[in-house]
N, C-alpha and C positions, 0 to 999 in steps of 0.2 A: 470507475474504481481509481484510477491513475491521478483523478479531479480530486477527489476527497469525499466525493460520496460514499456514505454508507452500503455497506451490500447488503443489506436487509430493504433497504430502498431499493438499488437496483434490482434486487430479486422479484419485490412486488409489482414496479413496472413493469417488468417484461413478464409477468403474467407465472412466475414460478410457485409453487406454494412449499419448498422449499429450498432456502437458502442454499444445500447443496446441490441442487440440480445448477444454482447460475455458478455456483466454483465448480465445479465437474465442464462446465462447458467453458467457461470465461476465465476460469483459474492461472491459464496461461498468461494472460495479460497483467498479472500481478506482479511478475518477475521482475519486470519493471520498474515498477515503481515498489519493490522490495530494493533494488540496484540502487535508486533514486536513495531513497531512505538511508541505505550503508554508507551513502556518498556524503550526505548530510550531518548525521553522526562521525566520521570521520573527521569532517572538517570543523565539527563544533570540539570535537574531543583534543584538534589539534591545538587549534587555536586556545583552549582553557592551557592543556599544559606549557603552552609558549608563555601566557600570563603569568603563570605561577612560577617559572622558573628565573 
């Protein structure tokens, strides 16, 4: 998940036949790379308004 796979991928590998069963169990591991993401947008949001100002 945290790589950039798709969860409907990972779902199928690990033998789920619904996508919520692998969020119900794996869902934690997202946080993560939720953090990762905020941290990315933060610094692309910085950096535009430094350009612009």
């Amino acid at each position: 998940m945290n790589q950039g796979v798709h969860m409907k991928t990972i779902s199928a590998r690990l033998g789920h036949s619904k996508i919520g069963t692998t969020m119900d169990l794996y869902g934690h591991a997202l946080e993560s790379a939720d953090e990762a993401a905020a941290n990315q947008f933060d610094q692309f949001f910085s950096k535009n308004k430094k350009e612009q100002a």
